[in-house]
N, C-alpha and C positions, 0 to 999 in steps of 0.2 A: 378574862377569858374571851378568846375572839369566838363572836358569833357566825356560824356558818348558813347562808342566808338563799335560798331559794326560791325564785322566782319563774317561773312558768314560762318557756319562751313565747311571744306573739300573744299574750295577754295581758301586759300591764295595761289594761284601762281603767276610767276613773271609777269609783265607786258610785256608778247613775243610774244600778238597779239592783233592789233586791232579792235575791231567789223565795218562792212562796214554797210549800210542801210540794204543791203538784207540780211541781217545776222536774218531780224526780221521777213522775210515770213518764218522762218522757227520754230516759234514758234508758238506753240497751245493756245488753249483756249475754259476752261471749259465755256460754254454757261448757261445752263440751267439742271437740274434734277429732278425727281420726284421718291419719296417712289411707289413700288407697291402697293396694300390697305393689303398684305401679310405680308408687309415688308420684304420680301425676295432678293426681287431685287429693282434696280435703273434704271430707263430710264435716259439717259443726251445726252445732243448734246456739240461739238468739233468741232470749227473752226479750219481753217488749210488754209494755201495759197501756191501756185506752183512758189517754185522757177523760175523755168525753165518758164514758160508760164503765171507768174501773176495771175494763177486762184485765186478765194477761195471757199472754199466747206464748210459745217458745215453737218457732220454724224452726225445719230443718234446710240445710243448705247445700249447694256443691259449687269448690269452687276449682277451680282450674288453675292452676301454680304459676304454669308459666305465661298463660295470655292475663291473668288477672280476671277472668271474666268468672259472672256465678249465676246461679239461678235457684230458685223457692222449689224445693222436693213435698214441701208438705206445707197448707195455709193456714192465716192467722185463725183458725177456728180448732187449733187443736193444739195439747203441750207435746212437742214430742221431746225426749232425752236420749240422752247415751247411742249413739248412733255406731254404728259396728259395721264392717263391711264384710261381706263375703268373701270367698278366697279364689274366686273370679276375678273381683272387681265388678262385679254386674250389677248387685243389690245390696243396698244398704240396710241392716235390722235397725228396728228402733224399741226404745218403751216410752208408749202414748199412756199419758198420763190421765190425760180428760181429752174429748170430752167421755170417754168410758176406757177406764185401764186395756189394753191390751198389749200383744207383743206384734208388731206390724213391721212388714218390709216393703221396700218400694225399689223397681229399677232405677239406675241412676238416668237412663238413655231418656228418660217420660215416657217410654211404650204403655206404663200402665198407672191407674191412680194407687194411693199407698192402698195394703189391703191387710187386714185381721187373720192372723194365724193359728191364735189363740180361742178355744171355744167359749163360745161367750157365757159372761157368769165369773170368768176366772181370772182371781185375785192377781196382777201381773205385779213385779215389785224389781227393778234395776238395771242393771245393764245385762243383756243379750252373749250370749258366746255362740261362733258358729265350730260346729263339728269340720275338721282337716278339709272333707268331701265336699263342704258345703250343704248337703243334705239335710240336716239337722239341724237346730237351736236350741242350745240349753237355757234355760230362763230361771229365775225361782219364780213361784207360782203356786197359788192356792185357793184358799177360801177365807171369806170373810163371813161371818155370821149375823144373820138380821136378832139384839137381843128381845126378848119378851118387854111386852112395853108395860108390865105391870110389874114384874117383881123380876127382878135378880138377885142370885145366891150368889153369895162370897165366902169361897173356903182357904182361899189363900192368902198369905201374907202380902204379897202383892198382886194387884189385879187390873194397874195401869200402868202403863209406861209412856212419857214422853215422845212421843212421833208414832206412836203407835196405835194409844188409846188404848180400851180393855184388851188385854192379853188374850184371855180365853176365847176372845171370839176370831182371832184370825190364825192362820194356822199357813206356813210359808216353806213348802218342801220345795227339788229340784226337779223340772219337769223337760224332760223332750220332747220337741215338734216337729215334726216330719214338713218340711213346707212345700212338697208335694200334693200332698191327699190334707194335710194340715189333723193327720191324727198326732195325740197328744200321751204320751207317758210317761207318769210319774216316776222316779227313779229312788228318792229319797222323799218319804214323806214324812214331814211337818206337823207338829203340835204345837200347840199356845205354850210348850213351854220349850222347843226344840224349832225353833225359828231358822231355813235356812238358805242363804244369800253367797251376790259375788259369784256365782258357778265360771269356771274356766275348761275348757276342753283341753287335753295335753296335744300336743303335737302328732301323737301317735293315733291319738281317736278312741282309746280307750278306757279311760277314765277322763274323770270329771273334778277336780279341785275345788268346793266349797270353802264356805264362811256357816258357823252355826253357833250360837249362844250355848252355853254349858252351865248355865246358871240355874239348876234348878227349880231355885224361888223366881226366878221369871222376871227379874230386876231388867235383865236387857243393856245394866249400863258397865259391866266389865268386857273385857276385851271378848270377841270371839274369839273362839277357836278353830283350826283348821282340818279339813276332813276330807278326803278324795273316796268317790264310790265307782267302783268298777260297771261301763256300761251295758254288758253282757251278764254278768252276773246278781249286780244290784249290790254286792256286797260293798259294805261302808268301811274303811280304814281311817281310824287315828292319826293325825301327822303329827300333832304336837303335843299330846299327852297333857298331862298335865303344867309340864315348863312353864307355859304364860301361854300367849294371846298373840293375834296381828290384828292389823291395822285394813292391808293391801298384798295379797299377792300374787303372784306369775308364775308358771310353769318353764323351767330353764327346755333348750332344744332337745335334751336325752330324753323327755319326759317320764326323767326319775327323782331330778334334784328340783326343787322348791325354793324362789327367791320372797322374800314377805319383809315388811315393816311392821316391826312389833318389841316387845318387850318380853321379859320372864315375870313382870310382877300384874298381877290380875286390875291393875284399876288406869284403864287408861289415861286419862287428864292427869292423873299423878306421878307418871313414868314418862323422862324422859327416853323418845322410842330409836330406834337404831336399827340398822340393815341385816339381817340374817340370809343362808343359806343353808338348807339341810335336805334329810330323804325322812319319812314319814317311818316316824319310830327311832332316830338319832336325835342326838342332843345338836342345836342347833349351832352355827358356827357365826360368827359375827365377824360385818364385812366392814362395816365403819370403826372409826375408834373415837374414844372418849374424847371430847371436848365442849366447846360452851356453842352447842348446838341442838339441834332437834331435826331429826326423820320424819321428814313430813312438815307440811305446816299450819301452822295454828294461830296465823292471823285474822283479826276480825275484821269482818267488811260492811260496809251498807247495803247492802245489794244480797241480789237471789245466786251466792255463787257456792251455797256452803255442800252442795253438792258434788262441788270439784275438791274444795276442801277435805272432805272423807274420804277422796281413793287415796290417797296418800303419793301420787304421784311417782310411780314405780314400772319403769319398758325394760324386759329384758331383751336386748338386742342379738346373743350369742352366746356360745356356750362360757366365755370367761370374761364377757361386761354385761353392766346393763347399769341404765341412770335412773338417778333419785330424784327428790324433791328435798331442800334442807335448808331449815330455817335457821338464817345465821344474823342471831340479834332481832332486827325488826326488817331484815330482808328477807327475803325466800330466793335460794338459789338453787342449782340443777348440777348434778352432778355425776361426772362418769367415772363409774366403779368396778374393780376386780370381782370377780367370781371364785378363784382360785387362785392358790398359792399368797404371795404375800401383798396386803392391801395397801389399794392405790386407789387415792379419790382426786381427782381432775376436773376443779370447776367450769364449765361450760358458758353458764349462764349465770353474770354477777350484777351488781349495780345497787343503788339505791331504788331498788323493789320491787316486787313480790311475784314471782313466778312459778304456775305450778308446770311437771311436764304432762303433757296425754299422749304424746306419739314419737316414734322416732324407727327411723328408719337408714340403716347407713349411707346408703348413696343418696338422701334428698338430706337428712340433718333432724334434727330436733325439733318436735312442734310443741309448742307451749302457747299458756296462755299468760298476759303480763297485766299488771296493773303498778299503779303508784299513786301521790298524793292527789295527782290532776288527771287524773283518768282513769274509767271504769275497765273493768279486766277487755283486750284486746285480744286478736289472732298473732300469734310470731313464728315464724321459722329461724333458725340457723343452721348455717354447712357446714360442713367439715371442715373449712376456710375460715372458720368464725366470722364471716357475713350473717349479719342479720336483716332480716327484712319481717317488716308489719304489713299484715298482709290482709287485717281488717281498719275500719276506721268507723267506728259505728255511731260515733258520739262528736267527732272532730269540729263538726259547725256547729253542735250544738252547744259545744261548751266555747268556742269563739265569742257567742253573743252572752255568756255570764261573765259574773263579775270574778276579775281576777285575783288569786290569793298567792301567800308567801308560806314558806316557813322553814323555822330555826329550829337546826337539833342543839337540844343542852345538853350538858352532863349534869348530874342529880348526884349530889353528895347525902345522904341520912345523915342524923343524927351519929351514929356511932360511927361514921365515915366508911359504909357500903356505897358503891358507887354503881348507879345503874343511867343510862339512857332516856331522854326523855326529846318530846316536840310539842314545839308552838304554833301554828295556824294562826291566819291573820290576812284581812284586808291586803292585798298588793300597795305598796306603798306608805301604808298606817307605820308609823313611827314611838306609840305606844309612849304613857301605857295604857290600855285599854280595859275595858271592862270584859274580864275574862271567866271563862267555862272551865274546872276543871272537869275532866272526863275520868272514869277509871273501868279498866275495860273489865271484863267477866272471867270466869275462870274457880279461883284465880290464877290456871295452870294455862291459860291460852297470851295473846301476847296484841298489842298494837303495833306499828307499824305502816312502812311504806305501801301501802296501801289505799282508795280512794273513798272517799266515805262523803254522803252526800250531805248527813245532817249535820257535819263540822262544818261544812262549806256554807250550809244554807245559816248557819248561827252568825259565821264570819262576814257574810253580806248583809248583816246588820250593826255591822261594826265591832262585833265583839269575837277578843281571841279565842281559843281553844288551847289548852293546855294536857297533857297528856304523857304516859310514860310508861315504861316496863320495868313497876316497880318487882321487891324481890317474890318472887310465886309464878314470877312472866316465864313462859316457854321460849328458847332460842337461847339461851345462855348458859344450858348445862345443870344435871341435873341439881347441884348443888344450889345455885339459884333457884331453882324450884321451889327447893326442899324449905330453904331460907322462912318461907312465913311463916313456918310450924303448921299446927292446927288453931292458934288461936287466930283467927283472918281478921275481924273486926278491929282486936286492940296490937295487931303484930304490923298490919296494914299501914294504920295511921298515920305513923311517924313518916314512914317513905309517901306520901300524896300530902303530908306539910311540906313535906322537903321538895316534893315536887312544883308546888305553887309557889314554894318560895323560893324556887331557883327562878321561876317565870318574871316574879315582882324582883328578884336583886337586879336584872339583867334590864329593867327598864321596861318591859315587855310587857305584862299584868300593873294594873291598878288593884293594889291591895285592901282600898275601898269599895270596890266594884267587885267582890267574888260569887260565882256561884260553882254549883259543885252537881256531875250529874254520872251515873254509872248503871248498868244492866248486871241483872241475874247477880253473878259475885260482888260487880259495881255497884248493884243495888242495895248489898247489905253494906257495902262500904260507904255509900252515903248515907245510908241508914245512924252507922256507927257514927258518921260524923257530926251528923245533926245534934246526937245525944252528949257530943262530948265536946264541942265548940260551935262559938256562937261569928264566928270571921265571916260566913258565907250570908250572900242574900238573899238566897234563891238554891233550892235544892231540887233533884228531881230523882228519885230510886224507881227506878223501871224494872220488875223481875226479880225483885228481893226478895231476899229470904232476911225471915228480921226476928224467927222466933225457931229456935234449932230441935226444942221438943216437938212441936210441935210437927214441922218437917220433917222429923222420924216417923210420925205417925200419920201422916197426911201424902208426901210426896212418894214419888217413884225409886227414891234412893234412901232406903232405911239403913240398910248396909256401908253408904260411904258416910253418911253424919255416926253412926255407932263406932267406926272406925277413925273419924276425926275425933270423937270425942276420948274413946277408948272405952263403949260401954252404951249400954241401952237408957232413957229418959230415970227407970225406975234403978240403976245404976251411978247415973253421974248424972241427973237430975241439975246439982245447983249449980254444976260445972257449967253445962249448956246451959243455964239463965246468964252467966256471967257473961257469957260468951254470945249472948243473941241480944242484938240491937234495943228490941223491945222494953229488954231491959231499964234502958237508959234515956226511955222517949220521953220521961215527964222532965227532961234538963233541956228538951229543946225550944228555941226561939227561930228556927229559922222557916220560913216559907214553903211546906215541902210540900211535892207534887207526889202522890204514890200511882206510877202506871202501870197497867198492867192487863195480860190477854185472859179474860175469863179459861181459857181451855188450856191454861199453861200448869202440865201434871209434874215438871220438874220442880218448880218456888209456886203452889199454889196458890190462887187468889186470896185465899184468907189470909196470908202470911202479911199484903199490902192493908187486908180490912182489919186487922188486929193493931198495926201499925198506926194507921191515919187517926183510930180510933183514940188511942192513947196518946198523939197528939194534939186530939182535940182536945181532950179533958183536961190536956195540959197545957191549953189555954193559947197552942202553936195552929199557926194560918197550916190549913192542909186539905187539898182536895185529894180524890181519888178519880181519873178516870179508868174505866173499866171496858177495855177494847171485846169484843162480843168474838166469838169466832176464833180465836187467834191461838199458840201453841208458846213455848215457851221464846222461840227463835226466831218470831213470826214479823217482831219489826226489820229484819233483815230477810228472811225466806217466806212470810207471808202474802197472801193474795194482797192486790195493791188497796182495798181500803184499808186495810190492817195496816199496812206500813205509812199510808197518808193520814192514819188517825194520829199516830205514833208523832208523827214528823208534826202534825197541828201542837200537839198536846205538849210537843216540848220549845216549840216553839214561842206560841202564849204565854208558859210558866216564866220564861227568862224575858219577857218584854215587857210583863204586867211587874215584876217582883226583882229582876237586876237591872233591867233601862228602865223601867218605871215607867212603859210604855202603855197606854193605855186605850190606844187610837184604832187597834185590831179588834175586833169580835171575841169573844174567848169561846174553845175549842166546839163544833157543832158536833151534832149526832152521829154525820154521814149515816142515813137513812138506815141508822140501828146496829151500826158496829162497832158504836163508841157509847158509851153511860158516863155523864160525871155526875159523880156522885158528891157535893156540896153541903158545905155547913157555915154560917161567918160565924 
């Protein structure tokens, strides 16, 4: 089978440096942007972190379409997000993250510095909606609670959530701002167990379009539900009943009908999701049709972008289009869609990778934001001439002076002759076969792909490949694929990430002597399982694992989806999930395993790694534990930059010390207390 072979234009140089961890604070990243209502200019914010002192800042920006020219609206001393324009064009909203949450505006002209609209104290959380008038900002908005530092009570089945921490203590209704006089009223208030986001203003100015959790046990991880509250009255309306959930949605021009990405079945990772239009209290009508796709996309990245990743990528442009976001295979493309009568999807925006949309406007075109294997997400426009232009370059000389890489898509046959997608990474001009990384990504409902990822890169300028694939459970291919792993993930997994590695070693590519094997969160139980059940790898590294499923019923934020995977509670199917959790099978392993992991990650708990490394020791398997101090379950891709340079050290070290059998580097330091390795020979 002929290998299809990518190379980087204006980078084939030779292999005369290696990338170190910090090598990756020194990249950017496009966040967010928005059309003025002129289309003359773009608001967008730019992540950035300090070498030197670990900050990270996210400006905001404005830039000017047709002279090219831009200027900083807000300095590196503050995060700001989601930037929103007025219906002027005069003032941009934003939500400042740090250095203290608020919801802030700033003129575009500089007449004045940004300024706080929000009273202080109060919890701000997303993106900004301004009222028809301009007058107004809807925000969610609340309180967060200082707990008692001696005792806290727990009445609840659950009482933490991933990106949220204790439930009871924060509490997120829909709030109004007058950014006049900057008084503030609540519209919709918020409980620790009625959490509620997303606010959209209709066109008319009358109501208000929410996002709110319906999960009474407070779990926070099935889909929202949708809800509009009338602004004059305060009265709340149902839009989607009980049917299922969304993702992202918009207000069509009538401000009656509702366009949303979402599903009818309650657990989002496990639904593939699909376009809807309805009116609040119909059954909703579906605008895409079935295929080996996904609404939305669900690629993972290295970088701090997974905040673009959640809106789902959804402009309605008029009353009978509006474009999507649609993950097709391991691309992410854009797509312009009917409203009414009979459905019409018209790709826009295609190629070898990964593009979410944020703005669009008919007479300027499409604004999106793009990434791929060799570059971190950019600025783009296209017209209605299908002209495209990149209109930021944020990274361009910095990655001129790294080393330059390749890589080959394979096809992946299984064992039983399922056939999925995979790639290679690699040295620019390496000819193989090399000592190669299996990767397997998380999920295991999310997917890889064309997309940039810096700690492949940074593996690859050490000579060693990366290997990698969307085996069957990977989103983008329909829900069938999905569905494919079952519930057994550990032993249903396995077969397809042989097959995977062994397509890399038939093709000449991998050295089948030289393997290691490394995955997050879902990848983490997967190289978990592998450890316990073959002995081919040299070097293993489970980041984010979950490796014992009882236990993770009774410890993480999602007791409801392991009961549901398993079909039944611990004191239920008790021997089911032993069979089925890694742990299981740890006294069979010999391989070198690295267990990493963010102490504050409420999704795959830290014990899930300490119960693990433990039962490898005893069984007599090389195994440290580093334990990242600070960090959340997502936090090697969207955490503060020591979290993510501990991360990039830590996997670094495991594959140089244990697959190059390099010995020459330091093995991983403290970074002044956000990193523990915990040790044993």
């Amino acid at each position: 089978m002929m290998r299809a072979l990518v190379i980087h234009p204006n980078r084939c140089r030779s292999l005369s440096m290696s990338l170190v961890p910090e090598d990756a604070l020194e990249l950017q990243f496009l966040r967010d942007a928005r059309l003025s209502p002129d289309g003359r200019n773009a608001a967008y914010t730019v992540s950035s972190s300090d070498r030197s002192d670990l900050s990270d800042s996210c400006t905001l920006w404005l830039l000017d379409l047709e002279s090219g020219e831009r200027h900083a609206l807000t300095d590196e001393t503050s995060i700001a997000m989601s930037p929103r324009w007025s219906p002027d064009g005069r003032t941009v909203a934003y939500y400042q993250a740090a250095p203290v949450p608020a919801l802030m505006i700033v003129p575009v002209d500089g007449s004045q510095a940004p300024r706080a609209v929000t009273e202080p104290g109060t919890l701000v959380a997303g993106a900004p909606s301004w009222s028809p008038d301009g007058r107004q900002i809807a925000v969610s908005a609340g309180t967060m609670l200082q707990p008692d530092d001696t005792v806290v009570r727990i009445t609840s089945r659950v009482h933490r959530a991933e990106g949220f921490g204790p439930i009871d203590l924060m509490s997120l209704g829909i709030c109004v701002v007058d950014i006049e006089d900057n008084s503030q009223r609540t519209l919709v208030h918020g409980s620790a167990r009625f959490q509620c986001t997303e606010p959209q203003w209709s066109p008319q100015g009358n109501r208000i379009l929410f996002q709110a959790n319906f999960d009474e046990d407070g779990a926070l991880f099935g889909f929202p539900t949708l809800r509009c509250v009338d602004v004059v009255s305060g009265e709340v309306e149902d839009v989607l009943g009980s049917w299922g959930g969304c993702q992202s949605a918009a207000w069509l021009p009538d401000g009656e009908r509702i366009a949303f990405v979402g599903a009818e079945a309650n657990w989002r990772v496990m639904t593939n999701m699909a376009f809807w239009v309805t009116t609040p209290g119909a059954t909703p009508e579906r605008r895409t049709p079935v295929g080996p796709w996904h609404v939305s996309p669900r690629i993972y990245q290295d970088g701090p972008i997974w905040d673009l990743v959640s809106t789902g990528g959804l402009v309605v442009e008029s009353e009978d289009r509006a474009s999507i976001t649609v993950q097709k295979g391991g691309a992410v493309e854009i797509w312009d869609v009917s409203l009414a009568g009979a459905i019409e999807c018209i790709p826009v925006v295609t190629g070898d990778r990964s593009c979410i949309l944020l703005d669009a406007n008919p007479d300027v075109g499409h604004l999106y934001v793009g990434t791929d294997f060799f570059q971190p997400t950019e600025l783009f426009l296209v017209d209605s001439n299908n002209v495209e232009r990149q209109l930021t370059h944020l990274n361009s000389e910095l990655l001129e002076r790294w080393p330059a890489i390749q890589v080959d898509h394979l096809d992946v046959t299984a064992h039983d002759g399922h056939d999925f997608e995979g790639w290679f990474l690699s040295p620019a001009g390496s000819d193989g076969p090399l000592p190669t990384v299996l990767h397997i990504h998380g999920g295991p409902y999310t997917a890889v792909g064309y997309a940039f990822r810096f700690d492949f890169r940074m593996l690859a300028s050490y000579g060693m490949g990366v290997m990698f694939s969307n085996f069957r459970g990977s989103a983008g291919y329909g829900q069938e694929h999905m569905d494919a792993i079952g519930d057994d993930w550990g032993s249903a997994g396995f077969p397809d990430h042989m097959a995977t590695i062994d397509a890399a070693i038939s093709r000449g590519l991998a050295d089948g002597e030289q393997l290691g094997v490394w995955g997050a969160s879902h990848g983490g139980l997967a190289t978990s399982w592998i450890v316990g059940h073959s002995d081919r790898f040299a070097a293993a590294v489970a980041e984010s694992a979950i490796t014992d499923f009882t236990m993770a019923y009774y410890t993480s934020d999602l007791p409801d989806v392991w009961q549901a995977q398993h079909g039944g509670t611990p004191a239920e199917v008790g021997e089911l999930m032993r069979m089925r959790s890694p742990l299981t099978y740890a006294t069979n392993a010999v391989t070198p395993t690295l267990m990493l992991h963010c102490e504050g990650d409420l999704r795959c708990p830290l014990s899930q790694a300490e119960a693990f490394q433990r039962a490898l020791l005893d069984a007599g398997c090389i195994s440290e534990l580093v334990m990242i101090r600070g960090g959340n379950h997502i936090a090697d891709a969207t955490g503060p930059a020591p979290i993510r340079l501990a991360q990039d050290k830590a996997l670094l070290d495991w594959f140089q010390r244990y697959l190059l059998h390099d010995t020459s580097t330091p093995e991983t330091n403290d970074l002044a207390g956000h990193a523990e390795s915990v040790k044993r020979s």
